[in-house]
VOSEFI-220073 format. One record per residue (C-alpha): x, y, z negated; chain; residue in three letters. Coordinates in steps of 0.02 Angstrom, whole numbers, plus 32768, in hexadecimal, padded with zeros to 4 digits. Layout:
{X=X | Y=Y | Z=Z | c=A | r=ALA}
...
END
This chain:
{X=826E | Y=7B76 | Z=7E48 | c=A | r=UNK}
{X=8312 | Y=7BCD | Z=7E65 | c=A | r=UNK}
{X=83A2 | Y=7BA6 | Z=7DF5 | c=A | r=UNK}
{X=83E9 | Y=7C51 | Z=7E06 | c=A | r=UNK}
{X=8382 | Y=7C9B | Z=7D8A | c=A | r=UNK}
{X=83E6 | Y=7D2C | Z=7D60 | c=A | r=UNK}
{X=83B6 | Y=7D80 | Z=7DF7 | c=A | r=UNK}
{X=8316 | Y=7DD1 | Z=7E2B | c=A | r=UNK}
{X=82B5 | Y=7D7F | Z=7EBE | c=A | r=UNK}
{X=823A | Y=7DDE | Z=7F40 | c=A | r=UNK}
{X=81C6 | Y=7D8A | Z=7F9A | c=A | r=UNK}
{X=81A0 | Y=7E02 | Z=803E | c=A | r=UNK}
{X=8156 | Y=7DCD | Z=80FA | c=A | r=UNK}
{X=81CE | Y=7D8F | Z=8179 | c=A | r=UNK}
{X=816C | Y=7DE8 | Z=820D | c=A | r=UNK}
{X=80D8 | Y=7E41 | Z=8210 | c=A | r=UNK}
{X=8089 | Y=7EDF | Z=81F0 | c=A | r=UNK}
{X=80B7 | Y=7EF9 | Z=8144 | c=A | r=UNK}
{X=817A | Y=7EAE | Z=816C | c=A | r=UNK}
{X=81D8 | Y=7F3D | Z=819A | c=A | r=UNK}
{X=8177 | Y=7FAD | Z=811A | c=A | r=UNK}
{X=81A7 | Y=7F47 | Z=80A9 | c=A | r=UNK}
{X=8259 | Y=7F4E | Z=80CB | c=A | r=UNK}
{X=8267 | Y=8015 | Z=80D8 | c=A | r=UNK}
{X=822A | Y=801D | Z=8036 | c=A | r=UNK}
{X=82A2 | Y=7FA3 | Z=7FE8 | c=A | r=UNK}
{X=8323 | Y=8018 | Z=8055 | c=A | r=UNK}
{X=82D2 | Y=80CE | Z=800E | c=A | r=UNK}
{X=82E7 | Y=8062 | Z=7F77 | c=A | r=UNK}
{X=83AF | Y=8069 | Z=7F7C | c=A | r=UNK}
{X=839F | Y=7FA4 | Z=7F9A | c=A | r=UNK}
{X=8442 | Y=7F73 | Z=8016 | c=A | r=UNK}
{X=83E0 | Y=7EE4 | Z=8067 | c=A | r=UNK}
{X=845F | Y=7E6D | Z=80AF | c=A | r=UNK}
{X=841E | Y=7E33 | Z=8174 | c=A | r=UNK}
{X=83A3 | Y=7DC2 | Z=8155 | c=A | r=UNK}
{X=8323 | Y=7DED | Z=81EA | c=A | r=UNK}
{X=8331 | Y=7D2B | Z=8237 | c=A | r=UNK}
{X=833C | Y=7CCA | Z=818A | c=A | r=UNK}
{X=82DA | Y=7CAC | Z=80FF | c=A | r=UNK}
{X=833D | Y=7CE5 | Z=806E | c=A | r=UNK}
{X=83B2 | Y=7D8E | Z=8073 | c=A | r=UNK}
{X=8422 | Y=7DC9 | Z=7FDA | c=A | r=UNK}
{X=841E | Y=7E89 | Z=7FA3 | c=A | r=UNK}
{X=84D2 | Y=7EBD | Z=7F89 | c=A | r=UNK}
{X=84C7 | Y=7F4A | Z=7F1B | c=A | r=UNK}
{X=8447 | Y=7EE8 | Z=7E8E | c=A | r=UNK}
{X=8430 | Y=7E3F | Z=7E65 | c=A | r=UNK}
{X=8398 | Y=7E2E | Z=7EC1 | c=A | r=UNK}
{X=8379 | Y=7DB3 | Z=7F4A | c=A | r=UNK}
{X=82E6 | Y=7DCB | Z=7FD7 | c=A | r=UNK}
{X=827A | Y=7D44 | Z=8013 | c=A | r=UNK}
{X=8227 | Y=7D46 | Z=80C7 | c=A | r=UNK}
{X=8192 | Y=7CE7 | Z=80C6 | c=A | r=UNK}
{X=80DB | Y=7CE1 | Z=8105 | c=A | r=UNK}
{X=8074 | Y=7D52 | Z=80CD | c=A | r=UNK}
{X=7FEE | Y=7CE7 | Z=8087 | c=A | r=UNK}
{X=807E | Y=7C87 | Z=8031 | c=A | r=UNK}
{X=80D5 | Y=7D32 | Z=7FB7 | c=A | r=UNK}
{X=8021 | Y=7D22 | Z=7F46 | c=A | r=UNK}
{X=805C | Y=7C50 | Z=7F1E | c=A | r=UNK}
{X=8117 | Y=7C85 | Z=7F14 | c=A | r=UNK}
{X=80F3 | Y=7CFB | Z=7E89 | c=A | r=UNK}
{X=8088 | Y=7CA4 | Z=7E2A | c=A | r=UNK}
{X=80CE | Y=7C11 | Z=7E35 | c=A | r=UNK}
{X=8170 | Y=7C62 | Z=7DD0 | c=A | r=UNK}
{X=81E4 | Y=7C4D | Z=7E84 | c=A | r=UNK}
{X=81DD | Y=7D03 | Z=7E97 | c=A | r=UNK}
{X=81D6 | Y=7D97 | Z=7E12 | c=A | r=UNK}
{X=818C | Y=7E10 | Z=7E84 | c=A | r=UNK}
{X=812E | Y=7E23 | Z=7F42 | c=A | r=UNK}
{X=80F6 | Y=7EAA | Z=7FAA | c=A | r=UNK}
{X=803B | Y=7E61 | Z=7FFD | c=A | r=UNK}
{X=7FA4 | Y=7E8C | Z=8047 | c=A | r=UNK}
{X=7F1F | Y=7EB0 | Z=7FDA | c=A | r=UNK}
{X=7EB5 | Y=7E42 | Z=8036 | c=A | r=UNK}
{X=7F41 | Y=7DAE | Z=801E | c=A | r=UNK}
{X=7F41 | Y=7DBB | Z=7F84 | c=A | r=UNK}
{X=7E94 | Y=7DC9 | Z=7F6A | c=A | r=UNK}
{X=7E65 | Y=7D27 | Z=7FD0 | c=A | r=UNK}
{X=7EDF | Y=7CDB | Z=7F6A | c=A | r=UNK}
{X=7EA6 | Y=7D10 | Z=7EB3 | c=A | r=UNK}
{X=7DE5 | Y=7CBE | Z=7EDD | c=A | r=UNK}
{X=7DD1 | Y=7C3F | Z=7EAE | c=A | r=UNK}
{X=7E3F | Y=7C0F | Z=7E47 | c=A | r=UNK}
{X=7E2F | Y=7C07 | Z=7D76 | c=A | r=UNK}
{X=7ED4 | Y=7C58 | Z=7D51 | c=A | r=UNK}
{X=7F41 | Y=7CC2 | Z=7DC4 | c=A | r=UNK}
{X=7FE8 | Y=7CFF | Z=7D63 | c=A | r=UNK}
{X=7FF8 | Y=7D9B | Z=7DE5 | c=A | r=UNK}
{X=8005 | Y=7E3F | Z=7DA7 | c=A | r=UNK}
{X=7FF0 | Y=7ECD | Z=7E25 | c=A | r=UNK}
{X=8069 | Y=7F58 | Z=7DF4 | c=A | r=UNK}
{X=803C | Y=7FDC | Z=7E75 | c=A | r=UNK}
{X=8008 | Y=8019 | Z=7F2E | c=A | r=UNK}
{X=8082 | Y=8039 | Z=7FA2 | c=A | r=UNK}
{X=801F | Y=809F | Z=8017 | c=A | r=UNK}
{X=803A | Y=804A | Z=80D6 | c=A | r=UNK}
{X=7FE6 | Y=7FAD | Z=810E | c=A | r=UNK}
{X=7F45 | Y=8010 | Z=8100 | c=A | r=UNK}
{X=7EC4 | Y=7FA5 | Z=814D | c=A | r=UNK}
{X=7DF6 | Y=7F62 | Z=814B | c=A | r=UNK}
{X=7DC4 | Y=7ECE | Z=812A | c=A | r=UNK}
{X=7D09 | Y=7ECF | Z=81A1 | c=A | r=UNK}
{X=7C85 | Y=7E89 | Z=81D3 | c=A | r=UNK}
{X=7C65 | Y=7E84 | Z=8290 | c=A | r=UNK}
{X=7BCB | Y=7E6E | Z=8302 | c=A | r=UNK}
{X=7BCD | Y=7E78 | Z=83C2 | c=A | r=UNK}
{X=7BAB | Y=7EF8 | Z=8416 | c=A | r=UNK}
{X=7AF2 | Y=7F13 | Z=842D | c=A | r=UNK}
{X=7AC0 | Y=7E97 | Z=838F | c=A | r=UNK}
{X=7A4B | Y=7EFD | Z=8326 | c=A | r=UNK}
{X=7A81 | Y=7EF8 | Z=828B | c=A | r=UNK}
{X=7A0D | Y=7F30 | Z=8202 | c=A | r=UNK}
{X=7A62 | Y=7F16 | Z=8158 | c=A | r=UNK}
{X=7A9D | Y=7E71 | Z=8105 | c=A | r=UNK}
{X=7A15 | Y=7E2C | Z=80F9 | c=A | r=UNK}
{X=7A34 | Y=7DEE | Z=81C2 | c=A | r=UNK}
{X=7AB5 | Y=7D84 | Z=818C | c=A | r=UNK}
{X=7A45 | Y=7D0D | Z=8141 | c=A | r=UNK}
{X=7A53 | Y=7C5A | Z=8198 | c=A | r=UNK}
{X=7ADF | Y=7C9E | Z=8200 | c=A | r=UNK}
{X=7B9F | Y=7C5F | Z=8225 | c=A | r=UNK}
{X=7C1A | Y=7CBF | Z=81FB | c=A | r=UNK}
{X=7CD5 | Y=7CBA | Z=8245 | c=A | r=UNK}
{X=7D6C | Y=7CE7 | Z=81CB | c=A | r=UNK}
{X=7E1E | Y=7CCC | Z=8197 | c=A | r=UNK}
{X=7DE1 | Y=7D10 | Z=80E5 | c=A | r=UNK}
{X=7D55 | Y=7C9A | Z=80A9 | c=A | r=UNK}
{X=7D6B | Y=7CB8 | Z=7FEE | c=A | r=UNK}
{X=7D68 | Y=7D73 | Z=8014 | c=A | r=UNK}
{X=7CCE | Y=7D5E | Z=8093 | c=A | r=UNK}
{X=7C5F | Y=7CE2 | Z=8028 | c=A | r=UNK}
{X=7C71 | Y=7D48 | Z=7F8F | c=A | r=UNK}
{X=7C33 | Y=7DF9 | Z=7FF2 | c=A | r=UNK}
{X=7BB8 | Y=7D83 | Z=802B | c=A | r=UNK}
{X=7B81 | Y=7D61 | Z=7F7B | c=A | r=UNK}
{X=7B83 | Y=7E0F | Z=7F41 | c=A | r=UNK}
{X=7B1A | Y=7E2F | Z=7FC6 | c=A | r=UNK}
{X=7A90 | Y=7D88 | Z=7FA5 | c=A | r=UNK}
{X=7A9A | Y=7D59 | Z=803F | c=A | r=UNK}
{X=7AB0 | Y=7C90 | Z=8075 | c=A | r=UNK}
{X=7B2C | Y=7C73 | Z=8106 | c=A | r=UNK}
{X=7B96 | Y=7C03 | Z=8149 | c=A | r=UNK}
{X=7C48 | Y=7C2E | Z=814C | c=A | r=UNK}
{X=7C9A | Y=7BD5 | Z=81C5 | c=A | r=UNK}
{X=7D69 | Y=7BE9 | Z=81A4 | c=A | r=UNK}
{X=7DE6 | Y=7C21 | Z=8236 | c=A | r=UNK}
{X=7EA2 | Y=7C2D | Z=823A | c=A | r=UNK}
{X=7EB9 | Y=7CA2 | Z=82B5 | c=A | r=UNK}
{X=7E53 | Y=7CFB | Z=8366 | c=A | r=UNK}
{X=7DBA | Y=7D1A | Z=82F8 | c=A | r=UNK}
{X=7D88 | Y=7DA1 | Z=836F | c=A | r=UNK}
{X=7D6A | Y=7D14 | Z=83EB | c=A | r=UNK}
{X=7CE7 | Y=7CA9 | Z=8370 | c=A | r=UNK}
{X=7C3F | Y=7CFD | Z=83D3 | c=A | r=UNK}
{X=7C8B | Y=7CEE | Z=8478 | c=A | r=UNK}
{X=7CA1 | Y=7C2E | Z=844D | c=A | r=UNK}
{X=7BF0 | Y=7C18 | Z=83EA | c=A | r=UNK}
{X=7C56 | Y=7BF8 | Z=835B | c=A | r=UNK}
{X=7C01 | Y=7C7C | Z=82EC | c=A | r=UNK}
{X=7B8B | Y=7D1C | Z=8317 | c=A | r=UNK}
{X=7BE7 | Y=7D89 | Z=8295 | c=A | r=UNK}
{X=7C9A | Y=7D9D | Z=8262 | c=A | r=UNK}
{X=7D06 | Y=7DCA | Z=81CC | c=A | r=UNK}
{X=7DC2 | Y=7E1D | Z=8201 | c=A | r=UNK}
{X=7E34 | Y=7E8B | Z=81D6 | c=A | r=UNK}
{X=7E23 | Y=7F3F | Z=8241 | c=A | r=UNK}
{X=7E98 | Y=7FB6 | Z=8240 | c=A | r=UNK}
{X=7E86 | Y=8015 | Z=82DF | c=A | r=UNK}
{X=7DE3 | Y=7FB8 | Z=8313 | c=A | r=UNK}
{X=7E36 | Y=7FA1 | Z=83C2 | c=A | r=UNK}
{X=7E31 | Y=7EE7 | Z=83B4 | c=A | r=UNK}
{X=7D74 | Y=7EF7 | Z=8388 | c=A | r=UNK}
{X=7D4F | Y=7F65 | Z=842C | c=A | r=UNK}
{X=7DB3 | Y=7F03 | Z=849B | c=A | r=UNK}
{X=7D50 | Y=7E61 | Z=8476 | c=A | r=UNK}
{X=7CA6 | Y=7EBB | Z=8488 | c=A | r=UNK}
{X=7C9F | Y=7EC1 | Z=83C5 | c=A | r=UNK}
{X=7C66 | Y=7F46 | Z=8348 | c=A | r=UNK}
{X=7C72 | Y=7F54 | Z=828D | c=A | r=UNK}
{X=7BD9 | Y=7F67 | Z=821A | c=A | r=UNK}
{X=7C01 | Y=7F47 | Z=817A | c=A | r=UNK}
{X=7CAA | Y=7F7B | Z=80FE | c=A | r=UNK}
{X=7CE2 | Y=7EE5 | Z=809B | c=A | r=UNK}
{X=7D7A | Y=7EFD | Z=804C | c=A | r=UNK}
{X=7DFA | Y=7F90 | Z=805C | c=A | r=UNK}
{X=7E9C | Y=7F6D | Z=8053 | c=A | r=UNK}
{X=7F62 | Y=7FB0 | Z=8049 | c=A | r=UNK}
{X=800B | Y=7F50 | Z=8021 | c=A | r=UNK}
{X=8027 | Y=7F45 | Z=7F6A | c=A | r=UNK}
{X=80C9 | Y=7F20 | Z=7EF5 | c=A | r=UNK}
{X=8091 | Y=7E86 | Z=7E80 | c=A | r=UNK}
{X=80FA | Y=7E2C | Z=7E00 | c=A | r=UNK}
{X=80EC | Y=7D86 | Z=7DAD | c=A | r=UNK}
{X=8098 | Y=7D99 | Z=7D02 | c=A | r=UNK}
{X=8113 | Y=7D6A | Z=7CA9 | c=A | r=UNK}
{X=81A3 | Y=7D7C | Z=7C34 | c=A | r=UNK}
{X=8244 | Y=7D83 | Z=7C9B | c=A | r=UNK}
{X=82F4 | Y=7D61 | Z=7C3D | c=A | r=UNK}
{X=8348 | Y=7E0B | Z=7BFF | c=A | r=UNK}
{X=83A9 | Y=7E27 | Z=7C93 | c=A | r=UNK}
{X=8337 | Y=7E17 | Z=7D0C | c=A | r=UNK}
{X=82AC | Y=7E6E | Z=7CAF | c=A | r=UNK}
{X=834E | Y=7F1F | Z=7CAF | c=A | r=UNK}
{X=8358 | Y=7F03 | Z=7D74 | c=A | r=UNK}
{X=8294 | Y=7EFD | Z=7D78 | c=A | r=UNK}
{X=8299 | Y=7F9C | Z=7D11 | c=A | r=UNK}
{X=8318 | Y=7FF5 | Z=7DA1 | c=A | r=UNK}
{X=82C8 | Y=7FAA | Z=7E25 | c=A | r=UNK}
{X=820B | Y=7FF7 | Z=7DF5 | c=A | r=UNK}
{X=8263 | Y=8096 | Z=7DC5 | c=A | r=UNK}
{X=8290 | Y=809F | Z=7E6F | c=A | r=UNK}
{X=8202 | Y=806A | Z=7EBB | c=A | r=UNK}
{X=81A4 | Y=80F0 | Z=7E58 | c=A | r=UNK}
{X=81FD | Y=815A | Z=7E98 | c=A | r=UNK}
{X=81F5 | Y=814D | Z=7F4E | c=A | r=UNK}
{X=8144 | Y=814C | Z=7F42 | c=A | r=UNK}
{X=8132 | Y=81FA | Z=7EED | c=A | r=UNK}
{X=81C0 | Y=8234 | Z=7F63 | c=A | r=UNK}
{X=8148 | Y=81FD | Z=7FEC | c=A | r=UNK}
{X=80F7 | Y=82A2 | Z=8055 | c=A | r=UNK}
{X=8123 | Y=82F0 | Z=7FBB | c=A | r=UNK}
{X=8175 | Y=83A1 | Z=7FDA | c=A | r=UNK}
{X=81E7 | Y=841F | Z=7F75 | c=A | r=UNK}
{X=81B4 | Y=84E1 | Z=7F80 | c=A | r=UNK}
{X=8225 | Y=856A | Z=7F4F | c=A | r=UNK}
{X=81ED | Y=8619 | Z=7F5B | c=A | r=UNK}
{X=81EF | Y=86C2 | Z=7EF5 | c=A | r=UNK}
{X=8157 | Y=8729 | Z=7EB8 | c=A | r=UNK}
{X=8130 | Y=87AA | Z=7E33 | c=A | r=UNK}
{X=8109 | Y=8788 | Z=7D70 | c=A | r=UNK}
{X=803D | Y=87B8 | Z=7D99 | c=A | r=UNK}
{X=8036 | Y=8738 | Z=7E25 | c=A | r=UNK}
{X=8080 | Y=86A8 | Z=7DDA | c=A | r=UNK}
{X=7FC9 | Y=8670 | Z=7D86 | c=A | r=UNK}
{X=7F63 | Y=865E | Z=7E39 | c=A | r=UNK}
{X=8014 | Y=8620 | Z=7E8C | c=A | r=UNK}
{X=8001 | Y=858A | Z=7E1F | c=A | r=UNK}
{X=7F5C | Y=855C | Z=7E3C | c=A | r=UNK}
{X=7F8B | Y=8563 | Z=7EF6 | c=A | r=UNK}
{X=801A | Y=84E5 | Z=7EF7 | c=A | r=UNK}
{X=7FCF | Y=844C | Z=7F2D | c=A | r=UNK}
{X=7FE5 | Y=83CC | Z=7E9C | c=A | r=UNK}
{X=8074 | Y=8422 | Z=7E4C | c=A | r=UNK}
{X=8067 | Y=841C | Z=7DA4 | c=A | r=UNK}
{X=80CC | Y=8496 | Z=7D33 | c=A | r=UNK}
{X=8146 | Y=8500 | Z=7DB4 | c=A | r=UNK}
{X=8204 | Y=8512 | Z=7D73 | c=A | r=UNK}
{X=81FE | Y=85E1 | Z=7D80 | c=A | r=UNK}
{X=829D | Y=8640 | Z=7D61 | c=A | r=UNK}
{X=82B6 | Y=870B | Z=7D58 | c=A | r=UNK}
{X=830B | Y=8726 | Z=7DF6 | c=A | r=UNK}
{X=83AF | Y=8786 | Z=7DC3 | c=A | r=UNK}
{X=83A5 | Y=8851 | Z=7DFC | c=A | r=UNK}
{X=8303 | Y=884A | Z=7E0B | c=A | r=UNK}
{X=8289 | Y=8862 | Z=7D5D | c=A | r=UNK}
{X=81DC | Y=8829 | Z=7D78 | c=A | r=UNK}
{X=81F8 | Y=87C6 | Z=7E0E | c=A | r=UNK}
{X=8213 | Y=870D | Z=7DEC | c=A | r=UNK}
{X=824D | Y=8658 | Z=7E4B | c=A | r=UNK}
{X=81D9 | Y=85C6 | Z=7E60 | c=A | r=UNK}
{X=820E | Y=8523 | Z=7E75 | c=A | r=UNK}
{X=8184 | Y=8489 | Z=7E7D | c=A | r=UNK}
{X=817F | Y=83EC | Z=7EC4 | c=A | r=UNK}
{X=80D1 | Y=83C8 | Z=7F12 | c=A | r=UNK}
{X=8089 | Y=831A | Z=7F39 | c=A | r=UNK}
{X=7FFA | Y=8349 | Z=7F89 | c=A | r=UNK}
{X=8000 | Y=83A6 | Z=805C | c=A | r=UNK}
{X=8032 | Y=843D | Z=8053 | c=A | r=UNK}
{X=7FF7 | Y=8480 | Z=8102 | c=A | r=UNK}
{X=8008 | Y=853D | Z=8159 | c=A | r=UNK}
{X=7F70 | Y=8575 | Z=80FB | c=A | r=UNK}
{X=7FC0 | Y=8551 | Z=8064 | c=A | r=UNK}
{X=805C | Y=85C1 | Z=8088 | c=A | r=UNK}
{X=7FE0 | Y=863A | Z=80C2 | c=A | r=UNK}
{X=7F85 | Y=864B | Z=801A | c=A | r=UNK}
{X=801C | Y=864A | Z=7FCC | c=A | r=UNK}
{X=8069 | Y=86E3 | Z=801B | c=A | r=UNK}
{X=7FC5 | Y=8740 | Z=800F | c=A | r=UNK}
{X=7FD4 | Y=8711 | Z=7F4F | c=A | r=UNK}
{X=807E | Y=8757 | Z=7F45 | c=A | r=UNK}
{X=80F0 | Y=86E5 | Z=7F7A | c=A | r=UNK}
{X=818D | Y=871B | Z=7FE5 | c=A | r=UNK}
{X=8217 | Y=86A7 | Z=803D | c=A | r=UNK}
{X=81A0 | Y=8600 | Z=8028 | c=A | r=UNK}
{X=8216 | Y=8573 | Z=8048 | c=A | r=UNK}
{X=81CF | Y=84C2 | Z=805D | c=A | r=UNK}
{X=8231 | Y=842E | Z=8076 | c=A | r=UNK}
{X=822A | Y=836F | Z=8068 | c=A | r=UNK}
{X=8252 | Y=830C | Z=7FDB | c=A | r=UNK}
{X=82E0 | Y=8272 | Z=8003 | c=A | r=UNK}
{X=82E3 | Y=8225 | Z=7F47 | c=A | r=UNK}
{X=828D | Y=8245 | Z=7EAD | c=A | r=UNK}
{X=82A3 | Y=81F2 | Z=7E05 | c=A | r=UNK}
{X=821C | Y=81FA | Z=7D9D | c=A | r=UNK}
END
């Protein structure tokens, strides 16, 4: 336990592919992260906040262990983590939207492959037992699961196992070692967890800024602002155009009775085709531009 309680504590991977996600959220964030690429600790100097850099499968024991307040994690960590065990004291605030990834199972090439049901009797090479013996379950099917820390891909290639379960994000690694998938196990993304638990007052205020923030970064995220004018009739089918808009901000535009301003934020794409339908709507001078920050 730290004795520097009056700070909050982030548990976030040293290296890896959620690491320097991670960190330009924190930076989106406002956070003023001192250097701390090479070490294990780094202070934030504009909040008392201080970032730990750690293996990923270790964030899930940091938090709920009370070391850390909050973690940004696989899905997939945390969910080999949680099985298992009677009580975890993780709460999982949100998704973050990066680290998207697969957790599959893979034949080789030329295996038929029929269904679950093949697996029965068979080995199975993973870095996520829990995960894999509890699909297996759901499934009914009785195999062995045979554990691996790292170079799965290479368990058929050794006779170590006939099948494996790994993580795929662009399914190179698969191809490359004569492997295909055949069966989705778990999806998975990064995700912002916190401890479940009552932090002192203030640490619980820079929790409160620090999610704030958070929040919004993630609606400011492909989001996109839209100005343009139209007249009073169109403003009905110009709404239902914006892509998740919401209720417009529309102003009279000064000189000009009937014709109006429309202002929305939209957090959905907002492609050609939808200026398109807009002008043909109504609209004149469409305007589209990215959104830095957002407070929600």
């Amino acid at each position: 336990m730290f004795a520097d309680r009056d700070r909050l504590h982030i548990a976030i991977q040293k290296s890896g592919r959620l690491s320097d996600d991670s960190r330009n959220l924190l930076k989106k964030a406002g956070l003023r992260v001192q250097n701390g690429k090479n070490r294990l600790t780094a202070r934030v100097e504009n909040f008392p906040i201080d970032l730990m850099f750690v293996r990923d499968d270790d964030i899930p024991t940091f938090v709920n262990d009370g070391v850390c307040e909050f973690g940004i994690v696989g899905e997939n960590v945390l969910e080999e983590f949680a099985l298992g065990r009677e009580r975890v004291k993780i709460e999982t605030v949100c998704k973050l939207g990066f680290g998207r990834c697969s957790l599959k199972l893979a034949a080789p090439v030329g295996r038929d492959f029929p269904g679950p049901a093949a697996l029965a009797g068979e080995r199975i090479a993973t870095s996520y037992p829990r995960i894999t013996r509890a699909w297996l379950e759901r499934q009914g099917v009785d195999a062995r699961v045979v554990e691996m820390t790292g170079a799965v891909e290479l368990a058929p290639k050794l006779g170590i196992a006939n099948y494996i379960c790994d993580l795929v994000s662009t399914g190179q690694t698969l191809e490359e070692n004569n492997l295909r998938p055949v069966a989705d196990v778990l999806d998975s993304e990064a995700v912002l967890i916190r401890a479940s638990r009552d932090f002192p007052a203030e640490v619980e205020t820079v929790s409160d800024n620090l999610l704030t923030r958070i929040d919004g970064v993630l609606a400011s995220t492909g989001s996109k602002y839209i100005l343009l004018n139209a007249p009073g009739e169109a403003l009905g089918d110009i709404q239902r155009i914006l892509p998740g808009a919401g209720s417009p901000t529309v102003t009279p535009l000064h000189g000009k009775p009937g014709e109006f301003a429309v202002h929305a934020v939209c957090q959905e794409s907002v492609f050609w085709e939808t200026l398109q339908e807009l002008k043909e709507a109504g609209g004149s001078a469409i305007l589209v531009m990215p959104i830095e920050k957002m407070l929600l």
